[in-house]
C-alpha positions as CSV (number, residue, x, y, z in Angstrom):
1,X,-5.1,-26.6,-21.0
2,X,-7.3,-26.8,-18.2
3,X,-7.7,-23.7,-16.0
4,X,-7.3,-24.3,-11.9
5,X,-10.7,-23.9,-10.7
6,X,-11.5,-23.7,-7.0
7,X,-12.5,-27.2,-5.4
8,X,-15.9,-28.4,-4.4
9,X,-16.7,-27.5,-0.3
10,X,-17.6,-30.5,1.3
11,X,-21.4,-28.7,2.2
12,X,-22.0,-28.7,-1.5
13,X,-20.6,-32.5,-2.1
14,X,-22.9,-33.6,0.8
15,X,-25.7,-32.2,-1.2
16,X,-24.9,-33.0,-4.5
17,X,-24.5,-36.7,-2.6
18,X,-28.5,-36.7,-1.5
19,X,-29.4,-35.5,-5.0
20,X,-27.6,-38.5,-6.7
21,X,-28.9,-40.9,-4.6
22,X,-32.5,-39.6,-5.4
23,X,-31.7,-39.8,-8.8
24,X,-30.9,-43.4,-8.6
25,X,-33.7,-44.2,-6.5
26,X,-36.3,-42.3,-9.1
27,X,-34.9,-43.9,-12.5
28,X,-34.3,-47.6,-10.6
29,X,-30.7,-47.8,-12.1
30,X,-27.5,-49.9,-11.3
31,X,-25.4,-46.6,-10.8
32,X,-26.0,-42.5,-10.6
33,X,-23.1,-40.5,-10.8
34,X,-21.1,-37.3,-11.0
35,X,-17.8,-37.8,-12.6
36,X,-15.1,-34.6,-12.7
37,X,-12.4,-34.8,-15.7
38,X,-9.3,-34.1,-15.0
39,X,-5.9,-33.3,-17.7
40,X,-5.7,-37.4,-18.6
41,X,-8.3,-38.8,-16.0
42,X,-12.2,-39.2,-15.1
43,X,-12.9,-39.1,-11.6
44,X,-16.0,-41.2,-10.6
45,X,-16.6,-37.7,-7.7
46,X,-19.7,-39.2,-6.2
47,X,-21.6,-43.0,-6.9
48,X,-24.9,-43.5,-5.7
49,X,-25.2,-46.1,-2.7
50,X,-27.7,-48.3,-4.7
51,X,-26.9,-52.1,-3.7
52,X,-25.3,-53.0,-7.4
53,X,-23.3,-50.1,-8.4
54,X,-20.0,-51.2,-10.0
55,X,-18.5,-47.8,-9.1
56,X,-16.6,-46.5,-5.6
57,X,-16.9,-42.9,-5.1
58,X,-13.5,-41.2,-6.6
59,X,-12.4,-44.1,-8.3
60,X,-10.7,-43.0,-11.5
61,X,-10.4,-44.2,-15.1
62,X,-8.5,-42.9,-18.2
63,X,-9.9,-40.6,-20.3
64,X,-9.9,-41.1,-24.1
65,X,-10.7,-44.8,-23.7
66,X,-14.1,-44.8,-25.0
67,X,-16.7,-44.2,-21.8
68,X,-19.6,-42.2,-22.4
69,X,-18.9,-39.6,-20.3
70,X,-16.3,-39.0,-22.2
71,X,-18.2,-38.2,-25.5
72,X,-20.6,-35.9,-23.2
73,X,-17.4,-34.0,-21.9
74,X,-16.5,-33.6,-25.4
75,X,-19.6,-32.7,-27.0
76,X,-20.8,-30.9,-24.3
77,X,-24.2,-32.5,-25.0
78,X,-26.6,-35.0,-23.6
79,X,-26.3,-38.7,-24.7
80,X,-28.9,-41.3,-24.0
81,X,-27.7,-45.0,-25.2
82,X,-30.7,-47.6,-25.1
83,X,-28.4,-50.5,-25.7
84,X,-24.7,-50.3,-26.3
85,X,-24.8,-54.3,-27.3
86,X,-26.7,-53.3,-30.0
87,X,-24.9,-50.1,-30.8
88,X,-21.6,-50.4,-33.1
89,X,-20.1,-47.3,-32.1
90,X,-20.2,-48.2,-28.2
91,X,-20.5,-52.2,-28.4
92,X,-16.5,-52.2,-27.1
93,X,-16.5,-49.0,-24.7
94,X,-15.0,-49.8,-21.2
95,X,-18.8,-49.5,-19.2
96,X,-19.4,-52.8,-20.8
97,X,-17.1,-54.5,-19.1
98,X,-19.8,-54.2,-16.2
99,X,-22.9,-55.2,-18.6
100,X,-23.5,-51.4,-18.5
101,X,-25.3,-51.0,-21.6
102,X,-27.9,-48.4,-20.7
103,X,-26.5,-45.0,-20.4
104,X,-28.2,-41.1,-19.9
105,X,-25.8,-38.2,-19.7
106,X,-25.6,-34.7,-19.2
107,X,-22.8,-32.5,-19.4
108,X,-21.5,-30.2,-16.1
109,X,-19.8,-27.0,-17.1
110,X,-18.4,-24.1,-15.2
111,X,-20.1,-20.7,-15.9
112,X,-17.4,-20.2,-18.2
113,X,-18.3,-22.9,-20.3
114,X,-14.9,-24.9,-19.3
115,X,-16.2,-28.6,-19.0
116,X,-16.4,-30.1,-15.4
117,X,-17.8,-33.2,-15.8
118,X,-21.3,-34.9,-16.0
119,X,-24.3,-36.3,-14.5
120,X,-25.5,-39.8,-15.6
121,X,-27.0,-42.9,-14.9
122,X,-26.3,-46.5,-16.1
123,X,-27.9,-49.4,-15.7
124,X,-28.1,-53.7,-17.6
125,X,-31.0,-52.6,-19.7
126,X,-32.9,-50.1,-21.3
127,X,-34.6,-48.7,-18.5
128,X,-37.9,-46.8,-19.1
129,X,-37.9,-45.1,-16.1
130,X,-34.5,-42.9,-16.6
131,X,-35.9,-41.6,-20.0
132,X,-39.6,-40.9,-18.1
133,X,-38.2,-38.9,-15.8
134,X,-35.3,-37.1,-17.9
135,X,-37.0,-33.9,-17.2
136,X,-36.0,-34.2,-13.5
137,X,-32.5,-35.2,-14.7
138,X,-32.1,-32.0,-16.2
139,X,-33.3,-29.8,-13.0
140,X,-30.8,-31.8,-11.5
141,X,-28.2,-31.3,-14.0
142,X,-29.0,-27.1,-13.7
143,X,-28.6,-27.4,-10.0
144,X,-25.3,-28.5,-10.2
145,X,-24.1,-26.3,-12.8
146,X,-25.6,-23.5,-10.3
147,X,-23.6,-24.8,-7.5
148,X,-20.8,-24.6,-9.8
149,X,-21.3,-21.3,-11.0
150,X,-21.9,-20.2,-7.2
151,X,-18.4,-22.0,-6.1
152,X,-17.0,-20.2,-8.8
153,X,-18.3,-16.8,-7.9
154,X,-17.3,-17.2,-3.8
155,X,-13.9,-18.1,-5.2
156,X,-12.9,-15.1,-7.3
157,X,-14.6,-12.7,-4.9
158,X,-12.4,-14.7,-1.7
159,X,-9.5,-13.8,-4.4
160,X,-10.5,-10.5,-5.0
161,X,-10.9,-10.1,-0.9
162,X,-7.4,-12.0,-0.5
163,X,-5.9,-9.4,-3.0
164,X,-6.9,-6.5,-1.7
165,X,-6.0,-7.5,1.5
166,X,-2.7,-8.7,0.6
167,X,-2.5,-4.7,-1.5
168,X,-4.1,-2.9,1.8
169,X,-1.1,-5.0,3.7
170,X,1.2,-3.4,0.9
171,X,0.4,-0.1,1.0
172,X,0.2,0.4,4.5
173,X,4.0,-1.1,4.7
174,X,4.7,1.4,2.0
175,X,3.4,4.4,4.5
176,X,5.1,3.1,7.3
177,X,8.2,2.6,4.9
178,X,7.8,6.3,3.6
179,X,6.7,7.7,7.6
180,X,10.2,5.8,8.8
181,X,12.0,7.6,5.8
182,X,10.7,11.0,6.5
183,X,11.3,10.8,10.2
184,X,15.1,9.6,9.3
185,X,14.9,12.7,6.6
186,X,13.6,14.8,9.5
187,X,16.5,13.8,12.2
188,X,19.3,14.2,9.3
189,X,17.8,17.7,8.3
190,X,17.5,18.4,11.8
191,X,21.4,17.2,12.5
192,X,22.3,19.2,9.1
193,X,21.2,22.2,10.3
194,X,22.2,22.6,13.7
195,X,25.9,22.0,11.9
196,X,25.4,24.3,9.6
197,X,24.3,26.7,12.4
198,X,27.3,26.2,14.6
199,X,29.4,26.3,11.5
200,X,27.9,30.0,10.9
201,X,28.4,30.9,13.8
202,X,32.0,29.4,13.5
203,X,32.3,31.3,10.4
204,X,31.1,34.8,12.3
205,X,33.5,34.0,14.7
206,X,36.4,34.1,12.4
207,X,35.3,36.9,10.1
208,X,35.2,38.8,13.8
209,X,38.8,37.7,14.5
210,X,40.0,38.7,10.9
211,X,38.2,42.0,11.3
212,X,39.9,42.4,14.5
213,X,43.4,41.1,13.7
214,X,42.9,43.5,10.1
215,X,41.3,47.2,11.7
216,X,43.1,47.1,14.8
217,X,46.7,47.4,13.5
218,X,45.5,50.8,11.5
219,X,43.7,52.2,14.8
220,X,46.8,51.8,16.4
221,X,48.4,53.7,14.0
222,X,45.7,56.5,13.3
223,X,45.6,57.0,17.6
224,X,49.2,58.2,17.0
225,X,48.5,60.9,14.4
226,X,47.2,64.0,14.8
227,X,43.5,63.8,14.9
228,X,40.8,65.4,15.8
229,X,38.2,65.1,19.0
230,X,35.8,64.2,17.1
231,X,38.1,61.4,15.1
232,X,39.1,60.3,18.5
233,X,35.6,59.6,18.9
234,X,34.9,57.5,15.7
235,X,38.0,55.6,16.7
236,X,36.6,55.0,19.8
237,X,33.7,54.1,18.5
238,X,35.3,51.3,16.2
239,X,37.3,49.9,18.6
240,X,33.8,49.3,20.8
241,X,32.4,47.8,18.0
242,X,34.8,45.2,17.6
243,X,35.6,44.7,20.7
244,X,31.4,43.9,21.8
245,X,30.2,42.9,18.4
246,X,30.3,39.1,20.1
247,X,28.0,40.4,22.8
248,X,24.9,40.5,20.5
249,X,22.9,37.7,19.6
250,X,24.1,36.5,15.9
251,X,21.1,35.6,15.0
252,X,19.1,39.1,15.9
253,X,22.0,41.2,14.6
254,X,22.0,39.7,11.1
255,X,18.4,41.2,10.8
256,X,20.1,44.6,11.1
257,X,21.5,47.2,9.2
258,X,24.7,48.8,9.8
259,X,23.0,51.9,11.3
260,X,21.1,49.6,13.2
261,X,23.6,48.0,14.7
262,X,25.7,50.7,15.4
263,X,22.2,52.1,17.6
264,X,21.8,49.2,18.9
265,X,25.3,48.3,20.1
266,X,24.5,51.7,21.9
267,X,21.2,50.7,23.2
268,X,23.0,47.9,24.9
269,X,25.6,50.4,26.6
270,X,22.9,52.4,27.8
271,X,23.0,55.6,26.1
272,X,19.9,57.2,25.4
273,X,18.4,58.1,22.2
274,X,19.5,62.2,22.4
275,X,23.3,60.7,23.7
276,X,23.6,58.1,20.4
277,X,22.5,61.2,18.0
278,X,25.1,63.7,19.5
279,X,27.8,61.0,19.4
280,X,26.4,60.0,15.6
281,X,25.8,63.5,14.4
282,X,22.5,62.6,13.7
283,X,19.2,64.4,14.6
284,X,17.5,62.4,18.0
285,X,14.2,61.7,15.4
286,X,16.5,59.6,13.1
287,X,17.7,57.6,16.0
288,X,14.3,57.1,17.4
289,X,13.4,55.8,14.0
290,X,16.5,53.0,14.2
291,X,15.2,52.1,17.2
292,X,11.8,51.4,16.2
293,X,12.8,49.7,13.0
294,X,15.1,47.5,15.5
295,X,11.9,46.7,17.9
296,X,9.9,45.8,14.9
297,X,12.5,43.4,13.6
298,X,13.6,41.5,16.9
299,X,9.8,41.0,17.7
300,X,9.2,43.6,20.3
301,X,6.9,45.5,18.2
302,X,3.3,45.0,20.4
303,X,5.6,44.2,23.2
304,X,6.8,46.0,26.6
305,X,9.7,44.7,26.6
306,X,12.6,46.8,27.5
307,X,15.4,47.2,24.4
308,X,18.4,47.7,26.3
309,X,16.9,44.8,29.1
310,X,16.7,42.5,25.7
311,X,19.5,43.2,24.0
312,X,21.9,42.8,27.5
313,X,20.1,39.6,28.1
314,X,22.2,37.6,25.2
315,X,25.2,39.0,26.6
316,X,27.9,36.2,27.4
Protein backbone atom coordinates (compact mmCIF):
# COMPACT_ATOMS: atom_id res chain seq x y z
CA UNK A 1 0.00 0.00 0.00
CA UNK A 2 1.09 3.27 -0.95
CA UNK A 3 1.99 5.68 1.87
CA UNK A 4 0.31 9.47 1.63
CA UNK A 5 3.18 11.64 0.70
CA UNK A 6 2.93 15.34 0.79
CA UNK A 7 2.16 16.96 -2.82
CA UNK A 8 4.48 18.69 -5.16
CA UNK A 9 4.36 22.97 -4.43
CA UNK A 10 3.64 24.54 -7.50
CA UNK A 11 7.46 26.54 -7.22
CA UNK A 12 8.97 23.07 -7.55
CA UNK A 13 6.55 21.87 -10.61
CA UNK A 14 7.32 25.19 -12.36
CA UNK A 15 10.89 24.11 -12.19
CA UNK A 16 10.75 20.67 -12.79
CA UNK A 17 8.52 22.11 -16.00
CA UNK A 18 11.80 24.29 -17.45
CA UNK A 19 14.00 21.17 -16.82
CA UNK A 20 11.74 18.92 -18.95
CA UNK A 21 11.51 21.08 -21.60
CA UNK A 22 15.34 21.39 -21.71
CA UNK A 23 15.49 17.82 -21.78
CA UNK A 24 13.40 17.55 -24.76
CA UNK A 25 15.02 20.26 -26.52
CA UNK A 26 18.76 18.63 -25.76
CA UNK A 27 17.80 14.86 -26.90
CA UNK A 28 15.48 16.24 -29.98
CA UNK A 29 12.59 13.88 -28.92
CA UNK A 30 8.77 13.66 -29.61
CA UNK A 31 7.91 13.82 -25.78
CA UNK A 32 9.94 14.40 -22.20
CA UNK A 33 8.16 13.67 -19.26
CA UNK A 34 7.57 13.12 -15.61
CA UNK A 35 4.91 10.67 -14.87
CA UNK A 36 3.72 10.14 -10.86
CA UNK A 37 2.03 6.51 -10.16
CA UNK A 38 -0.62 6.38 -8.39
CA UNK A 39 -2.63 2.94 -6.48
CA UNK A 40 -4.06 1.72 -10.21
CA UNK A 41 -3.02 4.82 -12.41
CA UNK A 42 0.06 6.68 -14.19
CA UNK A 43 -0.22 10.29 -14.17
CA UNK A 44 1.51 11.86 -17.24
CA UNK A 45 2.52 15.02 -14.15
CA UNK A 46 4.32 17.22 -16.68
CA UNK A 47 4.79 16.83 -20.94
CA UNK A 48 7.26 18.84 -22.58
CA UNK A 49 5.76 21.56 -24.99
CA UNK A 50 7.75 20.13 -28.04
CA UNK A 51 5.33 20.65 -31.17
CA UNK A 52 4.61 16.56 -31.53
CA UNK A 53 4.10 15.32 -28.20
CA UNK A 54 1.24 12.87 -28.02
CA UNK A 55 0.92 13.51 -24.26
CA UNK A 56 -1.26 16.47 -22.23
CA UNK A 57 0.22 17.29 -18.96
CA UNK A 58 -1.78 15.05 -16.20
CA UNK A 59 -3.36 12.97 -18.58
CA UNK A 60 -3.67 9.51 -17.01
CA UNK A 61 -3.37 5.88 -18.07
CA UNK A 62 -3.76 2.50 -16.34
CA UNK A 63 -1.08 0.94 -14.79
CA UNK A 64 -0.26 -2.68 -15.34
CA UNK A 65 -0.95 -2.33 -19.10
CA UNK A 66 2.40 -2.74 -20.45
CA UNK A 67 4.07 1.12 -20.68
CA UNK A 68 7.58 1.38 -19.98
CA UNK A 69 7.29 3.48 -17.22
CA UNK A 70 5.73 0.96 -15.70
CA UNK A 71 8.63 -1.68 -15.84
CA UNK A 72 11.00 1.32 -14.56
CA UNK A 73 8.45 1.92 -11.47
CA UNK A 74 8.70 -1.66 -10.94
CA UNK A 75 12.29 -2.38 -11.27
CA UNK A 76 13.30 0.71 -9.97
CA UNK A 77 15.91 0.83 -12.75
CA UNK A 78 16.74 2.60 -15.93
CA UNK A 79 15.46 1.18 -19.31
CA UNK A 80 16.54 2.38 -22.65
CA UNK A 81 14.48 0.71 -25.63
CA UNK A 82 16.19 1.33 -29.15
CA UNK A 83 13.19 -0.03 -31.02
CA UNK A 84 10.16 -1.55 -29.51
CA UNK A 85 9.01 -2.74 -33.25
CA UNK A 86 11.86 -4.82 -33.13
CA UNK A 87 11.62 -5.84 -29.48
CA UNK A 88 9.21 -8.87 -28.71
CA UNK A 89 8.69 -8.15 -25.20
CA UNK A 90 7.46 -4.40 -25.93
CA UNK A 91 6.31 -4.77 -29.78
CA UNK A 92 2.41 -4.63 -28.23
CA UNK A 93 2.91 -2.08 -25.16
CA UNK A 94 0.36 0.86 -25.27
CA UNK A 95 3.30 3.80 -26.29
CA UNK A 96 3.02 2.17 -29.68
CA UNK A 97 -0.15 3.08 -30.33
CA UNK A 98 1.67 6.56 -31.00
CA UNK A 99 4.66 5.02 -33.13
CA UNK A 100 6.53 5.55 -29.79
CA UNK A 101 9.15 3.04 -30.15
CA UNK A 102 12.16 4.77 -28.72
CA UNK A 103 12.08 4.91 -25.04
CA UNK A 104 14.92 6.19 -22.08
CA UNK A 105 13.76 5.92 -18.45
CA UNK A 106 14.80 6.61 -15.14
CA UNK A 107 13.13 5.82 -12.01
CA UNK A 108 11.95 8.84 -9.30
CA UNK A 109 11.83 7.64 -5.75
CA UNK A 110 11.22 9.28 -2.45
CA UNK A 111 14.06 9.34 0.03
CA UNK A 112 12.55 6.42 1.46
CA UNK A 113 12.86 4.40 -1.50
CA UNK A 114 8.83 4.40 -2.07
CA UNK A 115 8.63 4.75 -5.97
CA UNK A 116 7.22 8.14 -7.27
CA UNK A 117 7.42 7.92 -10.69
CA UNK A 118 9.96 8.48 -13.61
CA UNK A 119 11.77 10.71 -15.94
CA UNK A 120 11.87 9.65 -19.69
CA UNK A 121 11.84 10.58 -23.12
CA UNK A 122 10.26 8.93 -26.22
CA UNK A 123 10.50 9.51 -29.51
CA UNK A 124 9.58 7.42 -33.57
CA UNK A 125 13.15 6.26 -33.70
CA UNK A 126 16.14 5.38 -32.21
CA UNK A 127 17.42 8.67 -31.37
CA UNK A 128 21.21 9.11 -30.94
CA UNK A 129 21.06 12.14 -29.25
CA UNK A 130 18.99 10.91 -25.97
CA UNK A 131 21.60 8.09 -25.35
CA UNK A 132 24.62 10.89 -26.03
CA UNK A 133 23.47 12.93 -23.61
CA UNK A 134 22.11 10.26 -20.92
CA UNK A 135 24.70 11.56 -18.52
CA UNK A 136 22.62 14.90 -18.30
CA UNK A 137 19.50 12.74 -17.96
CA UNK A 138 20.73 11.37 -14.87
CA UNK A 139 21.71 14.93 -13.25
CA UNK A 140 18.37 15.57 -14.10
CA UNK A 141 16.89 12.49 -12.76
CA UNK A 142 19.07 13.27 -9.15
CA UNK A 143 17.64 16.79 -9.16
CA UNK A 144 14.35 15.65 -8.92
CA UNK A 145 14.71 12.98 -6.56
CA UNK A 146 16.45 15.93 -4.46
CA UNK A 147 13.41 18.04 -4.75
CA UNK A 148 11.68 15.07 -3.60
CA UNK A 149 13.66 14.34 -0.83
CA UNK A 150 13.57 18.18 0.12
CA UNK A 151 9.46 18.24 -0.17
CA UNK A 152 9.63 15.31 1.91
CA UNK A 153 11.72 16.83 4.61
CA UNK A 154 9.61 20.47 4.74
CA UNK A 155 6.66 18.17 5.11
CA UNK A 156 7.46 16.12 8.18
CA UNK A 157 9.18 19.01 9.86
CA UNK A 158 5.64 21.32 8.98
CA UNK A 159 4.11 18.05 10.80
CA UNK A 160 6.40 17.95 13.39
CA UNK A 161 5.77 22.07 13.78
CA UNK A 162 1.85 21.38 13.34
CA UNK A 163 2.11 18.78 16.28
CA UNK A 164 3.76 20.46 18.65
CA UNK A 165 1.70 23.29 18.13
CA UNK A 166 -1.48 21.41 18.22
CA UNK A 167 0.50 19.60 21.94
CA UNK A 168 1.61 23.39 23.16
CA UNK A 169 -2.32 24.21 22.36
CA UNK A 170 -3.09 21.07 24.60
CA UNK A 171 -1.19 21.55 27.33
CA UNK A 172 -1.76 25.04 27.87
CA UNK A 173 -5.72 24.17 27.94
CA UNK A 174 -4.66 21.53 30.37
CA UNK A 175 -3.07 24.45 32.73
CA UNK A 176 -5.88 26.68 32.24
CA UNK A 177 -8.15 23.50 32.94
CA UNK A 178 -6.13 22.60 36.16
CA UNK A 179 -5.73 26.78 37.15
CA UNK A 180 -9.81 26.88 36.77
CA UNK A 181 -9.96 23.69 39.02
CA UNK A 182 -7.75 24.90 41.71
CA UNK A 183 -9.28 28.30 41.85
CA UNK A 184 -12.96 26.39 42.15
CA UNK A 185 -10.91 24.05 44.85
CA UNK A 186 -9.72 27.28 46.40
CA UNK A 187 -13.42 29.09 46.63
CA UNK A 188 -14.98 25.60 47.92
CA UNK A 189 -12.05 25.22 50.61
CA UNK A 190 -12.49 28.75 51.22
CA UNK A 191 -16.55 28.30 51.60
CA UNK A 192 -15.75 24.93 53.67
CA UNK A 193 -13.95 26.66 56.11
CA UNK A 194 -15.64 29.69 56.95
CA UNK A 195 -18.66 26.85 57.66
CA UNK A 196 -16.76 25.01 59.62
CA UNK A 197 -15.66 28.15 61.54
CA UNK A 198 -19.10 29.37 62.18
CA UNK A 199 -20.09 25.83 63.04
CA UNK A 200 -17.27 25.93 65.89
CA UNK A 201 -18.19 28.69 66.98
CA UNK A 202 -21.84 27.29 66.92
CA UNK A 203 -20.57 24.43 68.70
CA UNK A 204 -18.74 26.77 71.52
CA UNK A 205 -21.82 28.40 71.74
CA UNK A 206 -23.73 25.47 72.85
CA UNK A 207 -21.10 23.71 74.96
CA UNK A 208 -21.31 27.43 76.81
CA UNK A 209 -25.11 27.09 77.18
CA UNK A 210 -24.82 23.36 78.45
CA UNK A 211 -22.11 24.43 80.83
CA UNK A 212 -24.38 27.07 81.97
CA UNK A 213 -27.69 25.32 82.01
CA UNK A 214 -25.40 22.22 83.92
CA UNK A 215 -23.09 24.40 86.81
CA UNK A 216 -25.51 26.91 87.52
CA UNK A 217 -28.28 24.68 89.11
CA UNK A 218 -25.40 23.31 91.69
CA UNK A 219 -24.26 27.11 92.49
CA UNK A 220 -27.53 27.81 93.29
CA UNK A 221 -27.61 25.17 95.52
CA UNK A 222 -24.02 25.46 97.14
CA UNK A 223 -24.91 29.57 97.67
CA UNK A 224 -27.49 28.18 100.09
CA UNK A 225 -25.21 26.01 102.35
CA UNK A 226 -23.02 27.04 104.67
CA UNK A 227 -19.83 28.02 103.10
CA UNK A 228 -17.06 29.79 103.68
CA UNK A 229 -15.70 33.49 102.50
CA UNK A 230 -13.37 32.21 100.74
CA UNK A 231 -15.97 29.48 98.90
CA UNK A 232 -18.12 32.40 98.37
CA UNK A 233 -15.46 33.73 96.48
CA UNK A 234 -14.68 30.61 94.17
CA UNK A 235 -18.40 30.62 93.49
CA UNK A 236 -18.24 34.02 92.57
CA UNK A 237 -15.60 33.42 90.60
CA UNK A 238 -17.46 30.64 88.58
CA UNK A 239 -20.41 32.32 88.08
CA UNK A 240 -18.07 35.26 86.32
CA UNK A 241 -16.61 32.84 84.29
CA UNK A 242 -19.66 31.64 82.78
CA UNK A 243 -21.40 34.42 82.68
CA UNK A 244 -18.24 36.51 80.41
CA UNK A 245 -16.59 33.45 78.94
CA UNK A 246 -18.54 34.83 75.52
CA UNK A 247 -16.71 38.08 75.92
CA UNK A 248 -13.32 36.74 74.85
CA UNK A 249 -12.34 36.23 71.40
CA UNK A 250 -12.82 32.26 70.61
CA UNK A 251 -10.26 32.06 68.64
CA UNK A 252 -7.47 33.69 71.21
CA UNK A 253 -8.88 31.87 74.17
CA UNK A 254 -8.52 28.41 72.61
CA UNK A 255 -4.67 29.11 72.72
CA UNK A 256 -5.03 29.26 76.55
CA UNK A 257 -4.75 27.26 79.34
CA UNK A 258 -7.21 27.04 82.02
CA UNK A 259 -4.96 29.21 84.30
CA UNK A 260 -4.59 31.35 81.58
CA UNK A 261 -7.85 31.97 81.11
CA UNK A 262 -8.97 32.34 84.37
CA UNK A 263 -5.84 35.49 84.46
CA UNK A 264 -6.97 36.59 81.71
CA UNK A 265 -10.74 36.76 82.13
CA UNK A 266 -9.25 38.99 85.10
CA UNK A 267 -7.01 41.01 82.94
CA UNK A 268 -10.10 41.93 81.16
CA UNK A 269 -11.96 43.06 84.44
CA UNK A 270 -9.12 45.07 85.34
CA UNK A 271 -7.57 43.64 88.29
CA UNK A 272 -4.11 43.97 88.65
CA UNK A 273 -1.51 41.30 88.79
CA UNK A 274 -1.13 41.48 92.99
CA UNK A 275 -5.40 41.64 93.08
CA UNK A 276 -5.72 38.22 90.66
CA UNK A 277 -2.94 36.43 93.02
CA UNK A 278 -4.71 37.37 96.31
CA UNK A 279 -8.14 36.32 94.86
CA UNK A 280 -6.16 33.03 93.30
CA UNK A 281 -4.05 32.23 96.30
CA UNK A 282 -1.24 32.33 94.23
CA UNK A 283 2.12 34.26 94.66
CA UNK A 284 1.94 37.80 92.29
CA UNK A 285 5.39 36.09 90.25
CA UNK A 286 3.18 33.20 89.13
CA UNK A 287 0.56 35.53 87.82
CA UNK A 288 3.06 37.74 86.17
CA UNK A 289 4.28 34.57 84.51
CA UNK A 290 0.43 33.75 83.03
CA UNK A 291 0.48 36.96 81.85
CA UNK A 292 3.49 36.80 79.89
CA UNK A 293 2.83 33.35 78.58
CA UNK A 294 -0.71 34.98 77.43
CA UNK A 295 1.24 38.08 75.64
CA UNK A 296 3.49 35.62 73.94
CA UNK A 297 0.63 33.53 72.64
CA UNK A 298 -1.93 36.29 71.37
CA UNK A 299 1.09 38.09 69.58
CA UNK A 300 1.82 40.84 71.79
CA UNK A 301 5.11 39.59 72.67
CA UNK A 302 7.54 42.60 70.97
CA UNK A 303 4.48 44.65 71.15
CA UNK A 304 3.16 47.79 73.40
CA UNK A 305 0.07 46.94 73.22
CA UNK A 306 -2.02 47.12 76.28
CA UNK A 307 -3.50 43.43 77.58
CA UNK A 308 -6.46 44.52 79.29
CA UNK A 309 -7.01 47.43 76.10
CA UNK A 310 -6.69 44.07 73.77
CA UNK A 311 -8.51 41.73 75.47
CA UNK A 312 -11.74 44.45 76.10
CA UNK A 313 -11.44 45.29 72.43
CA UNK A 314 -13.28 41.70 71.27
CA UNK A 315 -15.77 42.41 73.69
CA UNK A 316 -19.49 42.23 72.17
Amino acid sequence: MVSKKPSIPEEIMTRWRRLVNIMGRVTDTSAALITQIHPETIEMLISSDSANNPYQANEVTPRRCGLYCDWVVDQKLPLLVNDAAKDSYWENNPDMAHNLTFYLGYPLCWPDGEAFGTLCVLDAEDNLSAKKYRELIEEFQTIVNQDLAFILNQSVQQQEHNDFAKLLAQQRNEVKSRANDLAEINTAMRVLLNHREKDKENLQDELLDEIRQTVKPWLDKLEHTELQKDQQLYIARIRDHLSDSAELPHKFWYLLTGMEQQVAKAISHGLSSKLIAKQMFVEKSTIDFHRQNIRQKLGLTSSKTNLKSFLLSFEH
